[in-house]
C-alpha positions, -999 to 999 in steps of 0.1 A, spaced: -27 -604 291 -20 -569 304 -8 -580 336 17 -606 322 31 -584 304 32 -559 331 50 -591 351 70 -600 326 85 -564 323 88 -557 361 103 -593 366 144 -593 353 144 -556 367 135 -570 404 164 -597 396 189 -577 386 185 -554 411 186 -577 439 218 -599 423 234 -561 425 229 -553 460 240 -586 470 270 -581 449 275 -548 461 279 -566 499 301 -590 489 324 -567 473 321 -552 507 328 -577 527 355 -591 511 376 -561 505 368 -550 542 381 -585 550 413 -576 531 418 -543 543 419 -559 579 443 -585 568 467 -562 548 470 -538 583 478 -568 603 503 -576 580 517 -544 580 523 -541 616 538 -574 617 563 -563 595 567 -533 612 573 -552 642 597 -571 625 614 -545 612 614 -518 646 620 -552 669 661 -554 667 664 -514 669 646 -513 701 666 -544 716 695 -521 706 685 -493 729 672 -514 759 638 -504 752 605 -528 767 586 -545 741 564 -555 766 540 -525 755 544 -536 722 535 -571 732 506 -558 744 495 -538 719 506 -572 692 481 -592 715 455 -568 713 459 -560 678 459 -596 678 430 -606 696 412 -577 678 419 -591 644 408 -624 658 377 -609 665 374 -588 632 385 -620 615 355 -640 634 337 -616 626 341 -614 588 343 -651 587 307 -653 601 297 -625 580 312 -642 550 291 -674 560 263 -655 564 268 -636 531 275 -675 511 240 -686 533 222 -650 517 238 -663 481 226 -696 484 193 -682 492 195 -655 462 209 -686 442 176 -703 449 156 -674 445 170 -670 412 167 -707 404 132 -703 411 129 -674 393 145 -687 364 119 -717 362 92 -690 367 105 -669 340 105 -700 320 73 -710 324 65 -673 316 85 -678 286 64 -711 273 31 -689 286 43 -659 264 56 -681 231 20 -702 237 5 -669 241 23 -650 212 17 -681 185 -22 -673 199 -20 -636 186 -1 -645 160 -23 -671 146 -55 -644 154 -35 -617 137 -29 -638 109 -68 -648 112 -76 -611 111 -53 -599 84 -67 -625 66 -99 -616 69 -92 -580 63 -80 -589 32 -110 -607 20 -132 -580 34 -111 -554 17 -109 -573 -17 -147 -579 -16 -154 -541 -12 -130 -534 -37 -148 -558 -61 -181 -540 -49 -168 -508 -55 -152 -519 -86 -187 -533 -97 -204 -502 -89 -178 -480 -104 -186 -506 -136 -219 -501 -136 -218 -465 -135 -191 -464 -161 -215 -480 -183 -247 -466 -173 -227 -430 -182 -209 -445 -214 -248 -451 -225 -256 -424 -221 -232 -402 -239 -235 -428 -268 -269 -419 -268 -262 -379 -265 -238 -381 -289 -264 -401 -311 -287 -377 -301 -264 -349 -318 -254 -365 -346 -294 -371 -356 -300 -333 -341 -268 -320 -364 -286 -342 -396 -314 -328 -387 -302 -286 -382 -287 -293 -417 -319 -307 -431 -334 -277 -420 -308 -256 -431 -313 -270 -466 -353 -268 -463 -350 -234 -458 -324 -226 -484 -349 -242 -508 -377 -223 -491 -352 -188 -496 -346 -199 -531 -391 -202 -539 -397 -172 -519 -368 -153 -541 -391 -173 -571 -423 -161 -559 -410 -128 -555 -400 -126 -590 -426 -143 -601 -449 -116 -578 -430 -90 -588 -436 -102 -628 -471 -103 -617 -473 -68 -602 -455 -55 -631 -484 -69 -658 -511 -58 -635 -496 -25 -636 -493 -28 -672 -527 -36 -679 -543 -10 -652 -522 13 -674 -539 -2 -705 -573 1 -690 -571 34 -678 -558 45 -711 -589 22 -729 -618 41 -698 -604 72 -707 -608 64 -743 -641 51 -734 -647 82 -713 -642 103 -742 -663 79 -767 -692 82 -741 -685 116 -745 -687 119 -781 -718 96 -780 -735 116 -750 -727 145 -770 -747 127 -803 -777 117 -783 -798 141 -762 -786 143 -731 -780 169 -701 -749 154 -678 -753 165 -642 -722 165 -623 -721 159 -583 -706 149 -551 -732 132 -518 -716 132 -491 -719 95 -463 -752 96 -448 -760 126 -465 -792 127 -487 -780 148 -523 -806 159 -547 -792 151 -580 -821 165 -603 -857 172 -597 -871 140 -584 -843 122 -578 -825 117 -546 -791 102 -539 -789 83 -501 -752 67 -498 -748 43 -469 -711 33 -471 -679 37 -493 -650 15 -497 -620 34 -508 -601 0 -515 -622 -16 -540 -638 20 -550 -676 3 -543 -704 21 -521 -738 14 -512 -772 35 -508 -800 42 -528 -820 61 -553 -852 76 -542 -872 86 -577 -905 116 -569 -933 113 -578 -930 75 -587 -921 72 -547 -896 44 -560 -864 35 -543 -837 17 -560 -815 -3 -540 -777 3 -544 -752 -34 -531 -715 -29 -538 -717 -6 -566 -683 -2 -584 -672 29 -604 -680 35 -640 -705 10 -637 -738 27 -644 -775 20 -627 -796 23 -651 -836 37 -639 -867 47 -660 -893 73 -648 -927 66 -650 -934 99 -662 -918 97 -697 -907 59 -696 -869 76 -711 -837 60 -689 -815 78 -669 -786 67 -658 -760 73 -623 -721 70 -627 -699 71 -603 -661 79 -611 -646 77 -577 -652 68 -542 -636 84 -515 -640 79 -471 -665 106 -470 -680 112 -503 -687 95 -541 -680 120 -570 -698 110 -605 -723 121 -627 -763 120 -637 -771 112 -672 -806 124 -678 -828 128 -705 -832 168 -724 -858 183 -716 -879 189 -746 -886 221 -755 
């Protein structure tokens, strides 16, 4: 295909520039043939003109006759000569004529050759746009489907992340409300605590004031009854003789709940009593086997390192 088209391009070039050259020599020719006629003329008439002057003055034509038959035998000869050239130019232009018949029907057959071969390319082209088309439309469906699909697939999900925040934002204001409720029954339970606080206080106050009043009816009734009140402090892990024959051992204090734990050893019985979580102003109560009379241990405050209180213990009689 290359090479016909190569042909067919290099093909009316070679023509034309043959039919030109050939021109070219005819043009030639002819006007050289015209020149040589136009000077033979000339010196015919110049003959003419010169002939009856030089008759006049006895002059000899018989050089001019000379030279008028050798200019005339030369054109003769030139004349021959470009009629021979002229036939051999007509013989060259049948030839070309021929040639360029012939290359006429050859550059008609290239013609049919080319339409043939052009309706080919134009019918493949056709066959190839076609199919172009159909392979362009089908990946524009497939990327149209794809594109689809993920529209949706995305779509999806953002209905379900914005379902997701609508149920998170119910939820946030669920909680919000929970726990303005649960701000609301703590500020309750703080009043409520606080009321609670406030009657504990109250009746702390009210016992205090009724232990000291019952501090100073023990008092008054230690002071009816006979008697002796021995004051102390025993130190932790410290043994404390309270009286003769009776030995205080404490173990362990609680300063919180004002409780403490030891024990009481009583001479000459060799009796211990056993002290568990033994609160203030609550009294343990021991007899002696000596004089069968009670005695009895108060303590009125606990502290980290020591209990402070009192022995009550019977007079000694006199």
């Amino acid at each position: 295909m290359v090479n016909e088209e190569v042909h067919e391009r290099v093909l009316p070039h070679t023509l034309d520039d043959t039919w030109e050259e050939e021109e070219r020599r005819r043009r030639f020719r002819v006007r050289a043939f015209g020149g040589a006629v136009l000077v033979l003329v000339a010196l015919a008439a110049a003959v003419w003109y010169v002939y009856p002057s030089l008759a006049e003055h006895g002059m000899s034509l018989a050089p001019l006759t000379d030279l008028k038959d050798t200019l005339a035998n030369g054109s003769k000869a030139q004349i021959a000569d470009v009629k021979n050239a002229l036939a051999t130019a007509g013989n060259r232009i049948d030839a070309a004529d021929k040639v360029l018949g012939d290359l006429v029907k050859e550059w008609d057959g290239l013609r049919s050759r080319m339409t043939i071969l052009e309706s080919r390319v134009t019918s493949k082209l056709q066959a190839a746009r076609k199919q172009t088309r159909e392979l362009i439309a089908q990946q524009q469906q497939r990327t149209q489907s794809a594109i689809d699909s993920r529209t949706q697939g995305l779509q999806a999900r953002l209905e379900r992340i914005e379902s997701g925040q609508e149920s998170q934002q119910a939820r946030v204001a669920r909680l919000e409300q929970e726990l303005a409720v649960a701000r609301q029954e703590n500020a309750r339970q703080q009043s409520l605590l606080q009321q609670d606080r406030d009657r504990v206080d109250h009746a702390l106050t009210n016992l205090d004031q009724r232990v000291e009043g019952g501090k100073s009816e023990l008092a008054a009734v230690h002071s009816q009854i006979d008697r002796q009140r021995v004051d102390f402090e025993a130190g932790i892990n410290h043994s404390r003789e309270l009286a003769p024959g009776i030995t205080l051992q404490v173990s362990r204090t609680n300063v919180g709940y004002q409780r403490f734990e030891g024990w009481v050893f009583l001479m000459p019985d060799r009796r211990t009593i056993w002290v568990h979580e033994q609160g203030v102003q609550r009294p343990v109560e021991f007899y002696s086997r000596e004089d069968g009379r009670p005695r009895e241990l108060v303590i009125t405050r606990v502290t980290k390192y020591s209990v402070v209180g009192y022995l009550l213990m019977p007079e000694a009689k006199g």
